[in-house]
C-alpha positions in Angstrom: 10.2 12.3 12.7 7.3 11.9 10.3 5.8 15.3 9.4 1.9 15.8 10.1 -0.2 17.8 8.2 -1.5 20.6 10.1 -4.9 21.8 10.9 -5.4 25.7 10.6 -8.9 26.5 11.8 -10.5 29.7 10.1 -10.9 32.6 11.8 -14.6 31.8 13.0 -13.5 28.5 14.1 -16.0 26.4 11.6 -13.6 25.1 8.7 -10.3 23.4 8.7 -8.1 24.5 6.5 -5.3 22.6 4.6 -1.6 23.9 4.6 -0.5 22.7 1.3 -3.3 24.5 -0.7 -5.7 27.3 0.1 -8.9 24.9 0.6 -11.2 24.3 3.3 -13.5 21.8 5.0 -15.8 21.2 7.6 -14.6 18.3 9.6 -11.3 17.0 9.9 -12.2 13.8 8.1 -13.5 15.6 5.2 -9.5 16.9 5.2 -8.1 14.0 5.8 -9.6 12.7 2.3 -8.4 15.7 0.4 -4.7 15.0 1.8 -4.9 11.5 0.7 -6.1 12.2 -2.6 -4.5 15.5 -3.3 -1.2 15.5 -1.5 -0.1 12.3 -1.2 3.0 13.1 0.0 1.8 14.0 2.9 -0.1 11.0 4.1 1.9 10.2 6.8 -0.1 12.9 9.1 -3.0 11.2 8.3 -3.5 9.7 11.7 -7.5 7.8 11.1 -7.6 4.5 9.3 -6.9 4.4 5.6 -8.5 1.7 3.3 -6.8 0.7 0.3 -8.1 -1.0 -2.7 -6.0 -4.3 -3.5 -6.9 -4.4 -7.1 -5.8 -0.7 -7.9 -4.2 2.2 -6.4 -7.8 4.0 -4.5 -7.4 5.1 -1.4 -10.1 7.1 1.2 -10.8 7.4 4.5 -14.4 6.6 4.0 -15.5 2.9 5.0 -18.6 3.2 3.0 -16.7 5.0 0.0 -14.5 1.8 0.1 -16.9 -0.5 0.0 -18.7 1.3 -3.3 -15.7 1.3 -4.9 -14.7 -2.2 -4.3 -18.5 -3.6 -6.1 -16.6 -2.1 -9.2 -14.4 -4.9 -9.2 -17.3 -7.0 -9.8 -17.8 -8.2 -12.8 -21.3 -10.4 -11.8 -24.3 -9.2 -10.3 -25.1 -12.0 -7.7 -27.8 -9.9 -5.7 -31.1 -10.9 -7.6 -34.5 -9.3 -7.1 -37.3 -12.5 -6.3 -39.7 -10.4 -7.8 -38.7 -9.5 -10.8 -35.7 -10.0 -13.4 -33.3 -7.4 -11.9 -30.1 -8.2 -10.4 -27.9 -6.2 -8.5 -23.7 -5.8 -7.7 -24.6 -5.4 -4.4 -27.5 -5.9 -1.5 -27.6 -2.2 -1.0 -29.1 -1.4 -4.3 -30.9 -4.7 -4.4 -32.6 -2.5 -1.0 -33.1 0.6 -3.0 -34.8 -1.1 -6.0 -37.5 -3.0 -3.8 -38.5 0.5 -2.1 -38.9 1.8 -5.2 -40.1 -1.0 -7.8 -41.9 -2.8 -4.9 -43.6 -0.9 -2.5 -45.9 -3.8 -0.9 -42.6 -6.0 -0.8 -41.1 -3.4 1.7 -41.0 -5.4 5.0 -38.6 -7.5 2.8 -35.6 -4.6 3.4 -34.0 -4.8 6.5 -32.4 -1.7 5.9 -33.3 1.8 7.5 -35.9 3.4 4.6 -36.8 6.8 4.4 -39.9 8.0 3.9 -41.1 12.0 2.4 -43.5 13.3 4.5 -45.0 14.9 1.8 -45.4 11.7 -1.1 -45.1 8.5 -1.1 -41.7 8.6 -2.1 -39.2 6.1 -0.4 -35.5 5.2 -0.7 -32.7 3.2 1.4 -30.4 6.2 1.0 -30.2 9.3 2.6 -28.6 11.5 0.2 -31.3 10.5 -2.0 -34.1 11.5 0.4 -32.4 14.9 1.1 -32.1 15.6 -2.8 -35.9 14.5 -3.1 -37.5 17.2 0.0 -35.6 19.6 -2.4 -38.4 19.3 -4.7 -41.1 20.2 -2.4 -41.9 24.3 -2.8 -41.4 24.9 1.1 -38.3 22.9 1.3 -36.8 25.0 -1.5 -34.4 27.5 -1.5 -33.1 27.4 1.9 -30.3 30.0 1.2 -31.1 33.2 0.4 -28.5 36.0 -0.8 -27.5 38.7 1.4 -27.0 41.2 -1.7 -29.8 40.7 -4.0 -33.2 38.5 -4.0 -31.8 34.9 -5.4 -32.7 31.8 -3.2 -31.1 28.6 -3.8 -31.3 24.9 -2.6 -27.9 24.7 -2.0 -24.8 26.6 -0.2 -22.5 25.8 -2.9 -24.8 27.3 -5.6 -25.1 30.4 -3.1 -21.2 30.6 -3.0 -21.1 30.0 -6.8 -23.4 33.2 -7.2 -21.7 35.2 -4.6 -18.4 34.9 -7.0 -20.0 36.1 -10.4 -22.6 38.6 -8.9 -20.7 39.9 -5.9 -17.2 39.8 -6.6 -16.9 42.5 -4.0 -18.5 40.0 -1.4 -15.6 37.2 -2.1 -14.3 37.1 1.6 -17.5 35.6 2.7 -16.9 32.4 0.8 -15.0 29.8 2.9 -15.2 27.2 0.0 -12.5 26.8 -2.6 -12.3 28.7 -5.7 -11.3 27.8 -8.7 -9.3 31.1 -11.1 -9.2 30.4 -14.1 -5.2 31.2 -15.9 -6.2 32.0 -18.9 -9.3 34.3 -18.0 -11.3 36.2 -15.0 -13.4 33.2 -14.9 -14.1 32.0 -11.2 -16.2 29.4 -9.6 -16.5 27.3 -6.4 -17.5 24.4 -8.4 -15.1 21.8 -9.5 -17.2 20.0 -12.6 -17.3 23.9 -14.1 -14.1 24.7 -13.8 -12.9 21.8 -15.5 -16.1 22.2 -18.4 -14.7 26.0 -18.6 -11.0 24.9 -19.0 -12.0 22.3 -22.1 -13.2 26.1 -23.9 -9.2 27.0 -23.9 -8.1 23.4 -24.8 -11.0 22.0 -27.8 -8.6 20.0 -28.5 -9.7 17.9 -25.7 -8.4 17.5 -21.5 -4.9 16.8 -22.3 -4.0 18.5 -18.3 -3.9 14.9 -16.1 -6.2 16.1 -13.9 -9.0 16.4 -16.3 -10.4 12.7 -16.6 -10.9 11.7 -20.2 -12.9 8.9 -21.8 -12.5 7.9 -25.3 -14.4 5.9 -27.2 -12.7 3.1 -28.9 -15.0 2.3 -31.8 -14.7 5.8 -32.9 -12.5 9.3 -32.3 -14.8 10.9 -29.7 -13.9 11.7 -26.2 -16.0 12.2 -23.7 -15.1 14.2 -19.9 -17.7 11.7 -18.0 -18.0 7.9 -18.3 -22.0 8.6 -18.4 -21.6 10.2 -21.6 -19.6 8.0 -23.0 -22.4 5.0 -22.0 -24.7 7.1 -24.1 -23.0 7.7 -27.3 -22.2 3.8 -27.6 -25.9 3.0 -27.3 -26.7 5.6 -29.9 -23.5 5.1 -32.0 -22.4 2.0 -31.7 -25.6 0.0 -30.1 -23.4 -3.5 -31.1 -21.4 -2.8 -28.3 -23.2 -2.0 -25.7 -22.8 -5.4 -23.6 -19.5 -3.7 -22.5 -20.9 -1.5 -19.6 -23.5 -2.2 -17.2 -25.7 0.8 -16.9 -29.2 0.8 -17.3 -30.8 1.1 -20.7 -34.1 3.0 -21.4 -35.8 2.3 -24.2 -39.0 4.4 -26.2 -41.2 1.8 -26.5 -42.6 4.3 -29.5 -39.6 4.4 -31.4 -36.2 3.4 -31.1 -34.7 5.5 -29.4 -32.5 4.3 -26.0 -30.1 6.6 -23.6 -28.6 5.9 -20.2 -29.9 9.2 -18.9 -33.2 9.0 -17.1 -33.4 13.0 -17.6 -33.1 12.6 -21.4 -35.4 9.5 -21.8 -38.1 11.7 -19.7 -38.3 14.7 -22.0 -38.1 12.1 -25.5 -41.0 10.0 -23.9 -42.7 13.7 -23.8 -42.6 14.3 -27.7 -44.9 11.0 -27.9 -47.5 12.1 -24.9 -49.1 15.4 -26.0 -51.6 14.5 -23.1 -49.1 14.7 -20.4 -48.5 16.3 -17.3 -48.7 19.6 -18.2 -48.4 22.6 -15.3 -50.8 25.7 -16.2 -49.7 29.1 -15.4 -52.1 30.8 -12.7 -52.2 34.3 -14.6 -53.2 33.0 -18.3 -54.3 29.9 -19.7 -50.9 28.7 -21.1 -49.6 25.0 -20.0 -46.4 23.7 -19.8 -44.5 20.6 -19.6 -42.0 21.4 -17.0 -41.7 24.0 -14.3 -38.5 25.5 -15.6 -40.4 25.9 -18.9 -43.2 27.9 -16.5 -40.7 30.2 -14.8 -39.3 31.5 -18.1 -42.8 31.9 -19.2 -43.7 34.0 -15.8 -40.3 36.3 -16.2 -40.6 37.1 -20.0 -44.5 37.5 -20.0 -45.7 38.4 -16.1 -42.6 40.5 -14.8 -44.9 41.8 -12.2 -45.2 38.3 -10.2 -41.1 37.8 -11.0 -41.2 37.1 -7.4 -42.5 33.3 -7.5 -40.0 32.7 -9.2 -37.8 30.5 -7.3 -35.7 29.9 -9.7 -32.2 32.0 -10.7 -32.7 34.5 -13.2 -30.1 35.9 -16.2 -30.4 39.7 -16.4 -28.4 41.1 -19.9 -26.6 44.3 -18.4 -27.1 46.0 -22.1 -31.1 45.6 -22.1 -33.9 44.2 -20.1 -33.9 40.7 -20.9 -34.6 38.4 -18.6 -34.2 34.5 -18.5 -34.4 31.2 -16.2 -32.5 29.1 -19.0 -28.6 30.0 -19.0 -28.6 28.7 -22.8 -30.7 31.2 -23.9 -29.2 33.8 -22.1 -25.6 32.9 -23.3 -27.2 32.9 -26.8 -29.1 36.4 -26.2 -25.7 38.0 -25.0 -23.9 37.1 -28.0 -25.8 39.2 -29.8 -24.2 42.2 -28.1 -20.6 41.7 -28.4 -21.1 40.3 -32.5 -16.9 40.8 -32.5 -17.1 37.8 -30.0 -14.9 34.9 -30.3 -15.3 33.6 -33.7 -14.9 29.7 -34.4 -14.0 28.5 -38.1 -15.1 25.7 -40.2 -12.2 23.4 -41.3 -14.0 22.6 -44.5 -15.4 25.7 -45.8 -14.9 29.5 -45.1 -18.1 29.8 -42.4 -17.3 31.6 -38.9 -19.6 30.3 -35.7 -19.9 32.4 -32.6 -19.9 28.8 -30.5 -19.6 24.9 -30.7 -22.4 23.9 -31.0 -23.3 26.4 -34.1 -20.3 24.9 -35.7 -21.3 21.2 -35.0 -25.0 21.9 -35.8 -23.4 23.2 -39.5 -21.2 20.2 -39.7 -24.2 18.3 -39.7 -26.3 19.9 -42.1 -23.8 21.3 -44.6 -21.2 18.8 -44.4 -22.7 15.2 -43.3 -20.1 13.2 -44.5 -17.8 14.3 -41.8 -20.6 14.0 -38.9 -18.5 11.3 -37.2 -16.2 14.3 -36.2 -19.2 15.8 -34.2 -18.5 15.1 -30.6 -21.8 16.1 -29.5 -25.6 14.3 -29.3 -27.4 14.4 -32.7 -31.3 14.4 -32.9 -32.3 12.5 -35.8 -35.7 12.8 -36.9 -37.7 9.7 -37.4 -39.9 10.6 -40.5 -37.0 12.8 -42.3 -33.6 12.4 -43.0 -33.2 15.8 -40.7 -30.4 15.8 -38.1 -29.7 18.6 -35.9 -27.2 19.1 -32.6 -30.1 22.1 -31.3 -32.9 20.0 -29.3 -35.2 22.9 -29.8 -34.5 22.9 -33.0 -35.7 19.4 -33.6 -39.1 20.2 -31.8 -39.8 22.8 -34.2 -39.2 20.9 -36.9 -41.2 18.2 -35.3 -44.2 20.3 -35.5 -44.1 20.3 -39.3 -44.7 17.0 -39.3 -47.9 17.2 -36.8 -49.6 19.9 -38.9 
């Protein structure tokens, strides 16, 4: 008799939980996917359809998963755009790039398109259209704490907070968390837990169930494919015929990245006269609206509420911060018998990483292929640095 995996509903009847590890789901399908993928020995109680991949060994229970995952397999892009250049793996982003790219073309999708009610904004995918109304101030931070003022967008970032702020509060989390072994460290997030693990391991992911992708022109290794894309464009830009994710290019300079994010803020350096957000209380502009919330928390504390945004409180004094870089920076400063991290070539001790990379950099150049991490090369100098604010400040010596 073939053994089926059980279904242990919670105590509130809303999640499903699964018998061979302590996580939980919504739906039944949702747990039908983890069994597949994280206890395959159990698959035989799987009792839905299962599509399997005949080129490699993916499985899922998810049709339109399957079908994504089969357009890998696809070497040619045989879904061209008639009005422009573009070509596409497969008709579905063909779809998404004429609601975007080509707004008067739109009649031409037969898809379903969604359309903000509050821009003009419109995609052929949902997810995308719930990820956008998240932008929109009254759509934001739909899930407020219970133990403290922080809002955030999503459940998971509440549950996340509800760990490392209110570790008395843990029983209300019906998500999976990740412990760490080695450390008190906790989190419902899988992508941090994994980032947190690398900090016991520099040495790179060695456990299986870390992915790792190395880069075969050089010795760098990279924990998502993405970045990977990125260094070969800036690294080894002779190579980059070998994925096919889009390119942007400065059409100032020559810099190129696969990360829209990153090409934004570089395009920013060029356009002092951009979109620049002015704080209501002084006359100050910014660039960003993070940039604006830090600015309101360090310099208006008294309208701290607008602030949508989480905030980093130091326990040992009363700074206050929107940017968890600066706040992991500020409360190092505190415990200066912290971890310390050696140079291999000289007798230096760094507090972090990415000290110790920025020094490899400038003190030891020669050995700046070693540097795992993005370097910022100035255009008019021979300066390089690992610290993007450090770059913009030394930008500015140039504009004066």
């Amino acid at each position: 008799m073939k053994r089926r995996h059980l279904v242990v509903p919670s105590e509130n009847q809303k999640f499903v939980t699964c018998v061979h590890c302590d996580a939980k789901f919504k739906h039944k399908k949702l747990l039908d996917g983890h069994v597949l993928k994280k206890h395959p020995n159990f698959v035989d109680g799987i009792t839905r359809k299962i599509y399997e991949c005949t080129k490699c060994s993916y499985k899922t229970v998810f049709k339109d998963k399957f079908f994504i995952h089969r357009q890998t397999h696809i070497d040619c892009k045989d879904n061209p755009c008639i009005h422009c250049t573009a070509t596409f793996r497969s008709k579905r982003l063909l779809d998404k790039h004429r609601a975007k790219k080509h707004p008067n073309l739109i009649q031409s999708v037969a898809r379903k398109i969604f359309e903000c009610e509050h821009c003009t904004y419109k995609t052929t995918l949902r997810i995308n259209i719930l990820r956008h109304l998240s932008t929109h101030g009254e759509q934001r931070s739909r899930h407020p704490c219970n133990h403290c003022n922080a809002k955030f967008n999503k459940m998971q970032s509440l549950d996340d907070h509800i760990l490392r702020e209110h570790p008395n509060f843990t029983e209300t989390v019906n998500r999976k968390i990740y412990e760490c072994p080695e450390c008190t460290f906790r989190t419902v997030q899988k992508n941090s837990f994994s980032r947190h693990m690398s900090i016991h391991n520099p040495s790179g992911p060695s456990n299986s169930r870390y992915k790792d992708f190395p880069c075969s022109h050089c010795k760098a290794t990279f924990t998502k494919k993405r970045s990977l894309d990125d260094h070969l464009v800036r690294k080894h830009p002779n190579f980059t015929k070998t994925f096919h994710r889009k390119i942007y290019e400065c059409p100032e300079c020559r810099f190129r990245t696969v990360l829209k994010n990153s090409f934004s803020q570089h395009t920013s350096i060029h356009s002092r006269s951009g979109p620049s957000i002015e704080c209501d209380h002084c006359t100050t502009t910014f660039s960003s609206k993070q940039s604006l919330d830090n600015h309101i928390v360090r310099k208006h504390p008294k309208f701290i509420q607008t602030v949508n945004r989480k905030i980093y409180e130091c326990p040992e004094c009363r700074f206050k911060t929107v940017l968890k870089i600066n706040f992991s920076q500020h409360t190092s400063i505190h415990n200066p018998s912290g971890p310390n991290i050696k140079c291999d070539h000289c007798t230096t001790t760094f507090s972090s990483k990415q000290s110790l990379d920025d020094h490899i950099v400038t003190k030891h150049p020669h050995l700046v292929h070693l540097v795992a991490r993005k370097i910022f090369e100035c255009q008019k100098c021979t300066y390089k640095t690992v610290k993007k604010g450090t770059l913009r400040r030394h930008l500015s010596k140039h504009n004066k």
